[in-house]
C-alpha positions in Angstrom: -7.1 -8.6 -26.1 -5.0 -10.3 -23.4 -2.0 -11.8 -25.6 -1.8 -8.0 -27.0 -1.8 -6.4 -24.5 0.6 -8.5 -22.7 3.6 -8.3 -25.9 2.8 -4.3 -25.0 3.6 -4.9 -21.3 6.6 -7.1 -21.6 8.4 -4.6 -24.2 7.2 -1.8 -22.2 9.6 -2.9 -19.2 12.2 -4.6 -21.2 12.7 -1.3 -23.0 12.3 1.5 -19.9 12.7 -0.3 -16.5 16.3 -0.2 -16.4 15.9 3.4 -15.3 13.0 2.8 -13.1 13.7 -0.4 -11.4 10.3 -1.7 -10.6 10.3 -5.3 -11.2 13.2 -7.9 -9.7 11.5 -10.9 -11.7 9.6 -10.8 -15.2 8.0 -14.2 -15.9 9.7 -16.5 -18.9 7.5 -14.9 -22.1 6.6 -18.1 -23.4 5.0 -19.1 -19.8 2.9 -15.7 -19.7 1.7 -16.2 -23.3 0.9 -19.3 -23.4 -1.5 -18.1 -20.0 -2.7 -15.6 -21.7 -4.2 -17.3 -24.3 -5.7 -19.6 -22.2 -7.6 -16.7 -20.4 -8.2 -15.5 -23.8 -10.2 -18.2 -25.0 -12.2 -18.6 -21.9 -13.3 -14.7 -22.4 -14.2 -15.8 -25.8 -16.9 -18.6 -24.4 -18.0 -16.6 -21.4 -16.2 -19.0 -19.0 -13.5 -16.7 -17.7 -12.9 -15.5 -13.7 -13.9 -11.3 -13.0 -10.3 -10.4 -13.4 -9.7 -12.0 -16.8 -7.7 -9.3 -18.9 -6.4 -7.7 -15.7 -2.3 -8.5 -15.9 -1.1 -7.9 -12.3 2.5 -7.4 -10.9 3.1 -8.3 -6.7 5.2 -7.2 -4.1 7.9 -9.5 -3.4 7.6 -10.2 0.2 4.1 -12.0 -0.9 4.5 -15.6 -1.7 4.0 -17.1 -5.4 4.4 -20.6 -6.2 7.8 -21.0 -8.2 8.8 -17.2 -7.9 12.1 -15.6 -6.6 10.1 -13.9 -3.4 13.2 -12.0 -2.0 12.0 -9.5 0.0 14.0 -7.2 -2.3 16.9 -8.6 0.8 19.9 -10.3 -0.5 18.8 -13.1 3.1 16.4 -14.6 0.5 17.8 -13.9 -2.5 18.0 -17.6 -3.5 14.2 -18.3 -1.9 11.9 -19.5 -4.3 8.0 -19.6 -3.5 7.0 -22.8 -2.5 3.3 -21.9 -2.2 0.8 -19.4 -3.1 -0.7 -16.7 -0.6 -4.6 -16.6 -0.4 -4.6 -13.5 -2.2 -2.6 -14.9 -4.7 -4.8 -18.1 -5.4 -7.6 -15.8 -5.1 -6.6 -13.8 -7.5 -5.8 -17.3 -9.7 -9.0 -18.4 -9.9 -10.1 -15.7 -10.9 -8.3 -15.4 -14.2 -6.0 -12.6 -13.1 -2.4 -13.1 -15.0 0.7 -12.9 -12.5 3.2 -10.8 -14.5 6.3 -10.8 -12.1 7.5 -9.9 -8.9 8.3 -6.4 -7.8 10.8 -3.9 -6.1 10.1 -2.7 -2.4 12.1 -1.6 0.4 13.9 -4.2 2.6 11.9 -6.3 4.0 9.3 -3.7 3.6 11.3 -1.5 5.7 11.1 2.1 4.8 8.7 5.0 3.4 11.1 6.2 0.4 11.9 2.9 -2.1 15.7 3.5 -1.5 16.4 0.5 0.8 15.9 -2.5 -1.6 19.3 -4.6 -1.6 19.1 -4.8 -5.2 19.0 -0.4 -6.1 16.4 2.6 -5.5 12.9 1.8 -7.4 13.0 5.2 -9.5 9.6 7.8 -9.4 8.3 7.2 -13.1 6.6 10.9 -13.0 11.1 12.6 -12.4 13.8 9.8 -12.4 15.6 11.5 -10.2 13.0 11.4 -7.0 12.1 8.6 -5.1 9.0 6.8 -5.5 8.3 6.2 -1.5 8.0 3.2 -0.3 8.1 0.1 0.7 5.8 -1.0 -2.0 7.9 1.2 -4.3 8.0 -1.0 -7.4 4.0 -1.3 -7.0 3.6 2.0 -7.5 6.0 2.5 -10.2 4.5 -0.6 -12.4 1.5 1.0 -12.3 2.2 4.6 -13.3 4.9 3.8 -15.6 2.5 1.6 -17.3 3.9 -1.9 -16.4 0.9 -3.6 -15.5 -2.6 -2.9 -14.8 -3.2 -3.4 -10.9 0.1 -4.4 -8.5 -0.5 -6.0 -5.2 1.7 -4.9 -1.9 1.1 -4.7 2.0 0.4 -1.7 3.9 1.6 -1.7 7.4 2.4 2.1 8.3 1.5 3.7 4.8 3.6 1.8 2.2 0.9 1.8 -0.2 -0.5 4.9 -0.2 2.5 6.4 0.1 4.1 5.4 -3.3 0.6 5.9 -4.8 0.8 9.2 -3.5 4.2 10.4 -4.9 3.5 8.4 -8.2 0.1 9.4 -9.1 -1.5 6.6 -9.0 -4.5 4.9 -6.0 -3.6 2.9 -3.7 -6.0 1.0 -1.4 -5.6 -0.5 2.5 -8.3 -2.5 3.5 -9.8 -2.6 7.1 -7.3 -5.0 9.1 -8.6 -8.4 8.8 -10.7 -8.0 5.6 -7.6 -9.5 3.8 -5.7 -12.7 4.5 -2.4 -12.4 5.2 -1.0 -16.0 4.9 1.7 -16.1 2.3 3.0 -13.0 3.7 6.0 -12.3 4.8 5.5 -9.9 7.9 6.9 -6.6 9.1 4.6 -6.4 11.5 1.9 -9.1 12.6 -0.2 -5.9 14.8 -0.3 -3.5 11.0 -0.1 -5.4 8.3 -2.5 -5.4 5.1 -2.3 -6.7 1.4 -4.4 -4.7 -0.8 -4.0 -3.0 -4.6 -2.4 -0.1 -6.1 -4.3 0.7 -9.6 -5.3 3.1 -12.0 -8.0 4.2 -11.2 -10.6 3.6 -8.0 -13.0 1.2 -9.4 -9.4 -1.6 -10.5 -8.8 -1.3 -6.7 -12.3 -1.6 -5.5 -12.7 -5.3 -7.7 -9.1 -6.3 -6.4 -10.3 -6.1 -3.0 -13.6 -7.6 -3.1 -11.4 -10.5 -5.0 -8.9 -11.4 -2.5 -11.1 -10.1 0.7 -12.9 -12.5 3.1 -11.8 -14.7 6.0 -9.2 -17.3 5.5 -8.8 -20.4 7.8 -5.0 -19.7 7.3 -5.4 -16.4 9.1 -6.5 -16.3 12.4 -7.4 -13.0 12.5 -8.8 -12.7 9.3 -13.3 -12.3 9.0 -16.0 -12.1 6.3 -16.4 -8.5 5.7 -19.3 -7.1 4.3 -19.9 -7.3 0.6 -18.8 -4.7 -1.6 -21.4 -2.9 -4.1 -19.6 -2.5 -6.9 -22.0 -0.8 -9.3 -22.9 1.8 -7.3 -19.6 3.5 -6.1 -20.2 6.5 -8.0 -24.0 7.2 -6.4 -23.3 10.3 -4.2 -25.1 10.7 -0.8 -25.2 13.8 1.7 -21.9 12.7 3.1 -20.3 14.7 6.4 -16.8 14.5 5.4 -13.8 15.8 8.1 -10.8 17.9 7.4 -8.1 17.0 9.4 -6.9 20.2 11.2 -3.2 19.3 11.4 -0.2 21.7 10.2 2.4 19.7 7.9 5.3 20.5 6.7 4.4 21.4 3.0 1.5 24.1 3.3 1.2 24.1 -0.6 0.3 20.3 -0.3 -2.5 21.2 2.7 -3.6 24.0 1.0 -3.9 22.3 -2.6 -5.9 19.1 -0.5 -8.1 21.7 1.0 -8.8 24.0 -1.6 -10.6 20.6 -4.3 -12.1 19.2 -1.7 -14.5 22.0 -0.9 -15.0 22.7 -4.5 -15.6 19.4 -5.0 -18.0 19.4 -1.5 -19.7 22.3 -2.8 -20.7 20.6 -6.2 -21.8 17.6 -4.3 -23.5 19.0 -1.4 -21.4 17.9 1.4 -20.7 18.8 4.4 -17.5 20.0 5.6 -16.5 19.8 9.2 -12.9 20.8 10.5 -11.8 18.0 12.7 -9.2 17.5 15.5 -7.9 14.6 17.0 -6.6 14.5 20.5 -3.2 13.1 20.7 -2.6 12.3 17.1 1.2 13.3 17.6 1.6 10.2 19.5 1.1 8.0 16.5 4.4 7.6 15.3 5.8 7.4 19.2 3.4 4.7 19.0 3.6 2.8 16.3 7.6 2.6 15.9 7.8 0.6 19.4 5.2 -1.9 18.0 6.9 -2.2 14.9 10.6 -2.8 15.9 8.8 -5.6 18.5 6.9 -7.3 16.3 9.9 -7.0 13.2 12.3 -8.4 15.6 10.1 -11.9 16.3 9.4 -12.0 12.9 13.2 -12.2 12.1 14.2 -14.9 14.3 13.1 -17.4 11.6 16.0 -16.1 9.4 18.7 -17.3 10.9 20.3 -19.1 8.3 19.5 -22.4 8.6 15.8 -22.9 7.6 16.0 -19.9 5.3 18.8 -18.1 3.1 21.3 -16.2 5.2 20.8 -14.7 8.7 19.6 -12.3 8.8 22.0 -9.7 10.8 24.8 -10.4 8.7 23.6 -9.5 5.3 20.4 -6.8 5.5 20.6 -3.4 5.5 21.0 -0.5 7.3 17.6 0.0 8.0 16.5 -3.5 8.6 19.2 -4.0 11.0 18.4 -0.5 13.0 14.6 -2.4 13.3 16.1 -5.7 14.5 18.4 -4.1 17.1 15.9 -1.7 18.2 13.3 -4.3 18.5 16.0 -6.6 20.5 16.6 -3.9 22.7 12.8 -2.8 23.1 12.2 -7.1 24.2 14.6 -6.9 26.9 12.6 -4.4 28.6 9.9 -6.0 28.3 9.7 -7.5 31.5 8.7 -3.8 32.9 6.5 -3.2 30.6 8.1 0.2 29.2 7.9 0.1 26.0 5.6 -2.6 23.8 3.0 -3.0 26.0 2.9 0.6 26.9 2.2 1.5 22.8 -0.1 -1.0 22.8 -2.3 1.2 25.4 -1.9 3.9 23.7 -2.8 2.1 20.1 -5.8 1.6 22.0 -6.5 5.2 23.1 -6.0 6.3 20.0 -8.7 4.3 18.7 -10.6 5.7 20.9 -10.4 9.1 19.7 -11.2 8.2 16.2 -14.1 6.0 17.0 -15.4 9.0 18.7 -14.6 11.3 15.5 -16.5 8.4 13.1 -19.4 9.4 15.2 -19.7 12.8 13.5 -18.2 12.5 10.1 -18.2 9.8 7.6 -14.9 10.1 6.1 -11.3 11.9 7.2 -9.7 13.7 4.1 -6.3 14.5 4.5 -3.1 14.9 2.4 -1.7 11.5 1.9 2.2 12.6 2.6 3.2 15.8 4.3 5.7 16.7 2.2 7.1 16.3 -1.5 9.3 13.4 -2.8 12.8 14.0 -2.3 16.0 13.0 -4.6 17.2 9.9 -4.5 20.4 9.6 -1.9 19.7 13.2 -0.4 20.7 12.6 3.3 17.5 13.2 5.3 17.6 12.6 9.5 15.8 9.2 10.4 13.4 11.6 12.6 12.3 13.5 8.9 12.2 9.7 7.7 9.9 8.3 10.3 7.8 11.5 10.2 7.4 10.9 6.8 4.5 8.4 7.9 2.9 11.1 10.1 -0.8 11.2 7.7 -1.3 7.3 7.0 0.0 5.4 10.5 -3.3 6.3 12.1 -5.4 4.0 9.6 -3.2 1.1 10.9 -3.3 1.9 14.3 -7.3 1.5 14.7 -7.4 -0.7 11.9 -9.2 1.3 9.4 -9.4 1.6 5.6 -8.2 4.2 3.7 -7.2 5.1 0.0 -4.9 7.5 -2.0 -6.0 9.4 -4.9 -4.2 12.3 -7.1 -5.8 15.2 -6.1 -3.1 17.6 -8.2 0.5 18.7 -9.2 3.3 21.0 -7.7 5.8 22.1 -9.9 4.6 19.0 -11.8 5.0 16.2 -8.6 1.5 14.1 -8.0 0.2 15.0 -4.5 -2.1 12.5 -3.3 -5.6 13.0 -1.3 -6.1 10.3 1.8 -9.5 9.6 2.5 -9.7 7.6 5.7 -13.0 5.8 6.8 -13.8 3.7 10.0 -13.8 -0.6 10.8 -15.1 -2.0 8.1 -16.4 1.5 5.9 -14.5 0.1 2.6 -17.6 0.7 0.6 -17.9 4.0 1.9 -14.3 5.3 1.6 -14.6 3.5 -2.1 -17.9 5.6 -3.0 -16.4 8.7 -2.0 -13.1 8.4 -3.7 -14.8 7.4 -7.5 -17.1 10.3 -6.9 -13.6 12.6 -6.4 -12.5 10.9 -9.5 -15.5 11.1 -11.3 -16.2 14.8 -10.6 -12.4 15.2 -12.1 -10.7 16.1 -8.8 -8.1 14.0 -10.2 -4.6 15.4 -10.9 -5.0 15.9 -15.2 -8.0 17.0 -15.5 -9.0 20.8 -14.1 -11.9 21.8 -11.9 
């Protein structure tokens, strides 16, 4: 039951997260058990919320009342929640158990977990590789067996990244499905909370828990409800293949090579796909991001909250902030920010068009392998790292990661992109790849 499997969890990561690194803050014991049982009982009379049992780890630049929500930054090292985010009361009432808070990138600054203030979040699967990032201890939690679901933001690729290089699925809603009070931003134009699980179907209730449109979130709708019971019924889906070289050819080749067995045994169809300008999307999503970071950090200046910010973050938070300052000053031609913003648009365009014909875009989820931890890589290889997932945030799609397969023993993760507001259908497809064992440990 709950209390069990809890004593499990919590000597789990006092035991083997020293080398991994995934969680800043684990919850006083006594606290978490005495919760647990509570939840226990109610599963006992019938009384308890859809995500009694599920013990859940979150990202910790999203607010929880009476936490240490950091940032992973040493400027709010000393913060403590004051209140919950939405998806966190959501997730509240509905009996889900708040384990602790959890490693990411600075800020949520980066794609490769290295850049947290307080050490490197460490890949579960080879200690010596990173996890990716920034929701870097969400993925590790999860595959190192920490926790059953862990909640983190998306706003380039940071969750299906880390699922990608962990083995693990993680999930970014449509923008706007998901509140995004309590957040702490990167980037207002991007961002997204959603899951990082097991399996499909934890990621698929997480959502349609903390989804729906939130008076504290302007921006934020009522999205259509999700079917739950019939994510595994197949259809005669049209599903894309993005015609793109990457880096890693063994990674394209291994995405391509299960998803037509796995189209074949299904009957769907296959349709090799191109989109116009996609090289543009990380010319055009950096500008944004530096913008909207910068704007975002002129609350931390040391006197409402922690230190300022400039004086204590890291490398790559500060490259952000100064690129951003730099980008503002512009502004007032128009060069930069409001010139990616046309071409966000355009780019939407072209994959509105593309929705037309296919249901689904499948994909790799990262172009290349993880790398070791501290090897020196140019901020161009870094940025480019994001190359497969920035498109989802740019239109404002949904899209999920799931292990699609090993090389030399490293999870590779399969993308599966879907239009506005085609959660369900992203969903159904990716159980049925998990169903039909496209999955990483089990063989076609």
């Amino acid at each position: 039951m709950v209390v069990e499997k809890l004593k499990n969890y919590l000597k789990k990561i006092k035991k083997e997260d020293k080398k991994i690194n995934s969680f800043l803050f684990v919850r006083n014991e006594k606290e978490l058990l005495k919760e647990a049982k509570i939840i226990e009982d109610k599963i006992k009379k019938r009384k308890a919320g859809r995500l009694a049992g599920y013990i859940i780890g979150v990202k910790a630049n999203i607010n929880v009342l009476g936490l240490p929500i950091s940032c992973a930054s040493k400027v709010l090292e000393d913060y403590i929640g004051t209140y919950d985010a939405t998806v966190i009361k959501k997730i509240k009432e509905e009996d889900g158990l708040i384990i602790g808070i959890l490693n990411c990138d600075e800020f949520a600054c980066g794609s490769s977990g290295e850049n947290s203030a307080f050490g490197p979040t460490h890949n579960p699967v080879n200690l010596d590789l990173i996890t990716g990032g920034s929701s870097s201890g969400a993925a590790a939690s999860v595959a190192a067996g920490f926790c059953d679901v862990a909640l983190g933001s998306d706003t380039g690729g940071s969750l299906r990244n880390p699922a990608s290089h962990c083995g693990v699925v993680g999930l970014k809603p449509s923008y706007g499905t998901v509140s995004r009070y309590g957040l702490i931003d990167l980037a207002m134009s991007f961002d997204q909370i959603g899951p990082i699980g097991k399996n499909v179907y934890d990621c698929a209730l997480i959502l349609d828990v903390i989804k729906g449109k939130d008076e504290y979130d302007s921006i934020s709708f009522q999205s259509p409800k999700l079917n739950l019971k019939d994510l595994d019924k197949n259809k005669k889906f049209v599903i894309g293949i993005l015609d793109l070289e990457i880096q890693n050819n063994e990674i394209k080749k291994l995405i391509d090579d299960r998803i037509e067995k796995i189209a074949k045994k299904n009957g769907w169809k296959l349709i090799k796909i191109k989109i116009p300008h996609i090289d543009l999307a990380v010319e055009t999503y950096y500008p944004i991001v530096y913008t909207e970071f910068f704007s975002a950090t002129r609350k931390f200046d040391g006197r409402r909250y922690g230190k300022k910010i400039e004086e204590v973050c890291g490398t790559e938070v500060l490259r952000r902030i100064l690129g951003g300052k730099e980008i503002t000053k512009s502004e007032h031609h128009g060069r930069y920010y409001h010139l990616a913003l046309r071409v966000k648009d355009f780019l939407s365009k072209e994959f509105e068009k593309v929705f037309k014909k296919v249901d689904v875009i499948v994909s790799p989820t990262v172009p290349q392998l993880p790398y070791k931890i501290g090897e020196k890589l140019s901020v161009e290889e870094i940025y480019d790292y994001d190359l497969l997932t920035i498109p989802a945030n740019l239109f404002g799609g949904c899209a999920i990661s799931i292990p699609c397969g090993e090389i030399n023993g490293i999870p590779v993760g399969m993308q599966i992109l879907g239009n506005k507001l085609d959660c369900q259908k992203v969903l159904n497809i990716a159980k049925l790849l998990e169903k039909k064992q496209i999955l990483y440990h089990n063989n076609i």
